[in-house]
Every structure is written in C-alpha cells, then in structure tokens.
N, C-alpha and C positions, 0 to 999 in steps of 0.2 A: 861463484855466480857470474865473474866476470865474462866466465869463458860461455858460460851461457847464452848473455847477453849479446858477446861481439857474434855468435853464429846466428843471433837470433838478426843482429841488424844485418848481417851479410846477406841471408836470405831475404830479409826487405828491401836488399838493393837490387838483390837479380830479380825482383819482382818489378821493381820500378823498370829497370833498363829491358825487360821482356814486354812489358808495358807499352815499348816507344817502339817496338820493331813495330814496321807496317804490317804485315802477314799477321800476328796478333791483333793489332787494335783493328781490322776489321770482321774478325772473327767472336761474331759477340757474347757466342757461348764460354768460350776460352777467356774471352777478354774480363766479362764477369764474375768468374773465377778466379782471376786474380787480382782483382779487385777487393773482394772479398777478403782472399787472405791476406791481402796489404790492409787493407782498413783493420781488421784483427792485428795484428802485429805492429801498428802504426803505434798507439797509444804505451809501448812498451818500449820501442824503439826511441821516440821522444823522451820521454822522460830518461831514456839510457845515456842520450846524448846531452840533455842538460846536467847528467850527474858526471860526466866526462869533462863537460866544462866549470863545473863547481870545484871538484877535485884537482884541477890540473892549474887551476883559480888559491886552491888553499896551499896546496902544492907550494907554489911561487911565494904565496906570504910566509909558508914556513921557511923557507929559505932565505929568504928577506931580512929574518929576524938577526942570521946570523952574520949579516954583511957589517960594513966598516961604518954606514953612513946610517947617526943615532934616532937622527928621524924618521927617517924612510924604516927603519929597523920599528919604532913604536907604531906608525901610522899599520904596517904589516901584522902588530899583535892584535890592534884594535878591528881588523878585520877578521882574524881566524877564528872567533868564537862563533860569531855570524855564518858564516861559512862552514864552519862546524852541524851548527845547527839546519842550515839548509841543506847538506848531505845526509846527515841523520833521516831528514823527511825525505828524502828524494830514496831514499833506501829503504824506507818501510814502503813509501809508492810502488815501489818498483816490483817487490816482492810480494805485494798484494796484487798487483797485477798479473805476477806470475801463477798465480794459485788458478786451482783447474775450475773451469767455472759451470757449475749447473747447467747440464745439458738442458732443462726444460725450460730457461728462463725465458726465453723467444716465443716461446708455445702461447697461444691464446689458451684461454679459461672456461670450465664450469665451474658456477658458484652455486651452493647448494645451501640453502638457508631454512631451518625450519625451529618451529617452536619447539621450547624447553619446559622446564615445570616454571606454575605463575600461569594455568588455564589463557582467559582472552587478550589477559595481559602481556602474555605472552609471544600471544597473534600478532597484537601490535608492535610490539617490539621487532618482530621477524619481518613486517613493515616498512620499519623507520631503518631497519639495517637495508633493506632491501633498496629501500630511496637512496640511503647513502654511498652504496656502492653504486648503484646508479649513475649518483651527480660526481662521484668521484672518476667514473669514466667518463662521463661525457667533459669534464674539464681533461681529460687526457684524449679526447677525439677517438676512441673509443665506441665499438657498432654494440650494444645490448641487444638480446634477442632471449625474452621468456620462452623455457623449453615447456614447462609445467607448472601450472598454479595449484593451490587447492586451500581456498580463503575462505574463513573463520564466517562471513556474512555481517562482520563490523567492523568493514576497513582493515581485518588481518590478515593472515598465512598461514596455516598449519602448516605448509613448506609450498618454498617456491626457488624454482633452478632455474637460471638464464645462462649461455655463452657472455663472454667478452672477449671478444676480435680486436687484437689491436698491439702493436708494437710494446715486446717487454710485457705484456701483462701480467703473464706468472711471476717474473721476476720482483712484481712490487705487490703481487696480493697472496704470494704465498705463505706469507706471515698470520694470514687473517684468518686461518684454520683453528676453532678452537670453541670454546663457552665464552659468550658473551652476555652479559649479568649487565640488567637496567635497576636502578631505585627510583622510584617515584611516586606520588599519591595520582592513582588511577581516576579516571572522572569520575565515576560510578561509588567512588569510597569516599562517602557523607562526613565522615568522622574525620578526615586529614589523614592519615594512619600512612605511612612510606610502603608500596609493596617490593616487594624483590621477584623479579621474575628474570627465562634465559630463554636464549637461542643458540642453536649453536651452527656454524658457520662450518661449510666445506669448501676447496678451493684445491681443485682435479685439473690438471695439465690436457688440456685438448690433443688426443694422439691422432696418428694418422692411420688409416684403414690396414697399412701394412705392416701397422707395425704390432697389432696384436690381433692376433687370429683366435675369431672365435666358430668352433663348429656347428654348423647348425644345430648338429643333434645334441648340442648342449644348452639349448636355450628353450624353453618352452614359452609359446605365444600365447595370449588370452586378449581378447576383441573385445569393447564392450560400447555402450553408449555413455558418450563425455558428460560429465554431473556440471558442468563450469559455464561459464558465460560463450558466446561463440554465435547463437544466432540460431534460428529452427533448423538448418542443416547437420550443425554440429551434435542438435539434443534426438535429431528423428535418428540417424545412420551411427551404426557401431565404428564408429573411426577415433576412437581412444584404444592404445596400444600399452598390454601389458607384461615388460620381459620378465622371465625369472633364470639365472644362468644358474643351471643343476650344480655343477661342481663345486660352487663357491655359495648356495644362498641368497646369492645378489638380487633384488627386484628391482626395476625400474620401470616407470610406466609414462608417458607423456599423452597430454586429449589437448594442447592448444590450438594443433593445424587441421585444418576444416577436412584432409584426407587420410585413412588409414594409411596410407603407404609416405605420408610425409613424420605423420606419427612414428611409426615404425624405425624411419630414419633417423630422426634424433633420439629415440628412447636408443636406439642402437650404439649412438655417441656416446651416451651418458654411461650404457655400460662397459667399452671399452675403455672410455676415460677413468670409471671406478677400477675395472681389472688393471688397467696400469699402474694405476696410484696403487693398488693394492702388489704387484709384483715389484717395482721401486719399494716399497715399505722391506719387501723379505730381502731383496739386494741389500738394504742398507741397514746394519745392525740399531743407528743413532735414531732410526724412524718408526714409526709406529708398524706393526704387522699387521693391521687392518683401519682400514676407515672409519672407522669407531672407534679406535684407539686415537685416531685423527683428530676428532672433535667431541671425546666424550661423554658421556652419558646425561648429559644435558644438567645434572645436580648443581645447585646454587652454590655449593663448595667449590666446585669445578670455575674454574674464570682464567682467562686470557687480559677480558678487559671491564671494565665495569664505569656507567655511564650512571651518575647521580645529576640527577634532575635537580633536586634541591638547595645541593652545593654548585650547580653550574659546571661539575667536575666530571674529566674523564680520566681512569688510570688506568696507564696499563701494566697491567702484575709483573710481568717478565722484565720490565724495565722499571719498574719501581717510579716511575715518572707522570705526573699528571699536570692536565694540559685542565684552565680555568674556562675554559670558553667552548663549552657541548655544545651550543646550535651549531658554530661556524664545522665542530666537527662531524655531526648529523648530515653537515649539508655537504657531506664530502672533502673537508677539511682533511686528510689522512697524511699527507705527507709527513709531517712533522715523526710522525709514529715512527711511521714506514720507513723513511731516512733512516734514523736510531738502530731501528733494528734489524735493516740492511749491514750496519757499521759495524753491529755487535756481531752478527753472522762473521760477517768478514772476518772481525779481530779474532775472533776464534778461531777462526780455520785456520790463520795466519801463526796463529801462538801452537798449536797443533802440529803446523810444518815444520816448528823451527825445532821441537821438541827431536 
C-alpha cells in the first residue's frame, strides 16, 4: 500500500507544481482540471503524510527504548501505545479513502414517494415523508422542484416525485429507497385503535441526456387533460404527458407544468433516470434487477424504517437503532440515520477489500 500511496502523493506534487506555471494558471479550462484532480487526491495525500509522520514518530520511541538513558527509555514506552493506536486509525482512514467511490454520488435526485397498503392513511403518510425530505433539503440548500402530484383530496399523495438539485444529493439519500411503515391512531379512529400503514420511497440518480439513449420508437406518447390543481389553463388544454417505454413496461406520466412540451420534458427525466437505476441494478449483482425490487411491494412486513407515533420512536431496521424523538426527525432531522449508514456502507466495502 505504501508504494501506492508515495505515487499517489507524487502525482499530487506534479499537480501542484503544473499549477504554478503561468501558461496553465491562465488557461482556465486546463487550470480547473487540475484542480479537480488535486482536490480528489488531497484528502488521501494528507492523511498519507500524517501516517508518515506518526510512524517515523513511533519509529524513534521504539528505538528509544533500547538506548542506555533509563528515563528517556520509559518516557518512549509510555508513548508507543498511543502512537500505536493513532496509526492503526490513520490506516483504516487511508484505506477507506482508497476504495472506489460511487460514480453517482455527485448526481442530483428523483424522489419518488407514493402510498402503500393503510388506504388515506396512507396518503398521509406519503405526505409527511414528502415534507421531510423536503425540509431535510432545504436545511442542505437544496432546489425541490415537484415533477408530479396526484393527492388523495385530504392532505395526501397517492404518489408524488420531485428532483433534488444540490451537492452530494445521491450520496446522502440513496439509503432512503425502501418501505417505510408509520404506527399511529388516525384522526378518524374514535376508538384509540394504533393503525399501521406504508409508503414506499424511490431515490433514482438524475442522469444526463447522453448517457442513456432512449429511441423514439420505443416510447409511446398519450396527451391528456391534467386532473390536479394548476388553474383553468392547465384543466381546459391536454398538456399532462403520459410515457410508456415498450421494451421495459415502464410508465411515467407528469401534468404539474402548465405546457405539454414542459411536461413531456420532465416525464422524459424520470424515464431515463428509472432506466438507469434499472441498467446499474443488472451491472451490479448486490442490487436489486428492478425498481420494484428497489422499494418493494409496499407490504407492512416489508420495512426499511418504521416511525411510531405513540412511542415518539423511529427505527431503522437495517441498523437495529432507534432515535426517541420523531418530530425533530419528521422535520428533516435525517442525519443521525444517514451518517450510520453511510459508515456501515463504508465498513463493508472496506472488509470486502481486504478479504
């Protein structure tokens, strides 16, 4: 690993020193480019260079021990344990930093949220998830933009997809694919009685036009008049767009934007974004073969995470971990999750490599 590391810092030096030539740093396409790959290889380089200087640190106190002078000999034992232990970490840092890292994490998002069994209860629920991923972007400055609604008529969803534009997106919500299971006594249930209802959450990497081609003759178009809020424009003129891509089944349909051709546009996104997730799933043996596999058949059995009202509790299954304080995580509290199970991804990948 070592010899890794010294070509990986060499390369970060001809980067710096290419950097300082004038003929580069006025050339700005060039110039950000290497930029670029300096800021990549910086965080690996540092920590390379503090485990250079920790070792070369234990180094000496081992040698220490063996000298003539009885003191300086003890004070050198009472250090190497220490120093032990900070190379140890600077060694699993290093190597988790070396692991290859998700091409899509950079990518903005489509979130695709819609009811599970548990009828209006249900609605709601796809609601209150929908707020919280919400307020959980806009605490990350984060652009939301609803692609498609289609609401229950009591404050619910029977599903609803928006983008999230915004540094890392994918990276911190691609976790959140899955069945998510609410308990709670519904307003409407006189008797106190707990219901259990679900939603279930998609979370589709926003691709770029060129990177999956889809042919015309593979999509069939259907035009219709939008059933949704939007204003006597959007309810008089067929400008709700509905795709279906022939070779996969796929439908997708969007009526938020007041023009068929803006319609058209995003229902477009949403399908390319599902046929990617859907071609990533067959590349990668560990992920699911379809977007349904993705986030499940909506069944109460089925749960990623499960939010009890009564107990003020949320757990999440996968981490066996529950957090005592549901509002603040309603209101976009996530991190705590998120973090977790960032670490657990990691450690695994990481015990994976060394296998």
């Amino acid at each position: 690993m070592e010899e890794k590391l010294a070509s990986i810092e060499a390369r970060y030096n001809e980067l710096v020193a290419q950097m300082a030539q004038p003929e580069i740093a006025t050339d700005y396409s060039r110039y950000s480019e290497l930029v670029r790959q300096k800021n990549e290889m910086e965080p690996v380089v540092m920590a390379y260079r503090e485990w250079l200087k920790v070792k070369k640190d234990l180094d000496g106190a081992r040698a220490l021990t063996d000298g003539d002078d009885a003191d300086m000999a003890d004070m050198a034992r009472e250090e190497i344990a220490p120093l032990e232990a900070q190379l140890f970490d600077l060694d699993k840092k290093i190597k988790t930093l070396l692991l290859p890292k998700d091409p899509n994490d950079e990518r903005d998002v489509i979130v695709e949220i819609r009811a599970g069994a548990g009828g209006d209860e249900a609605g709601l629920f796809a609601a209150d998830l929908s707020r919280m991923y919400t307020r959980y972007a806009e605490e990350h400055h984060w652009k939301v933009e609803v692609i498609d609604e289609n609401e229950t008529g009591i404050g619910g969803y029977k599903e609803i997809i928006f983008n999230m534009r915004g540094k890392g997106a994918y990276s911190r919500l691609k976790y959140e694919s899955g069945v998510h299971r609410v308990q709670r006594v519904p307003s409407t249930e006189s008797s106190g009685r707990i219901h259990t209802s679900t939603a279930t959450v998609a979370v589709l990497p926003q691709v770029d036009d060129v990177e999956i081609n889809v042919p015309q003759g593979d999509v069939e178009t259907e035009v219709y008049k939008s059933q949704g809020a939007g204003g006597q424009n959007v309810q008089k003129n067929s400008t709700a767009v509905r795709l279906r891509h022939i070779p996969t089944g796929i439908v997708v349909q969007c009526q938020d934007e007041r023009s068929q051709l803006q319609n058209r546009i995003r229902a477009m996104s949403i399908l390319k974004a599902r046929l990617y997730a859907l071609m990533q799933g067959k590349q990668d043996a560990a992920q699911s073969e379809t977007r349904r596999d993705q986030v499940g058949t909506g069944e109460r059995s089925e749960k990623i995470r499960t939010y009890n009202f009564p107990q003020n509790r949320v757990t999440d299954h996968r981490l066996e971990m529950s957090l005592y304080r549901l509002e603040t995580v309603l209101n976009g509290d996530l991190d705590e999750f998120i973090d977790e199970l960032g670490a657990r991804d990691q450690a695994a990948k990481l015990q994976a490599a060394m296998v």
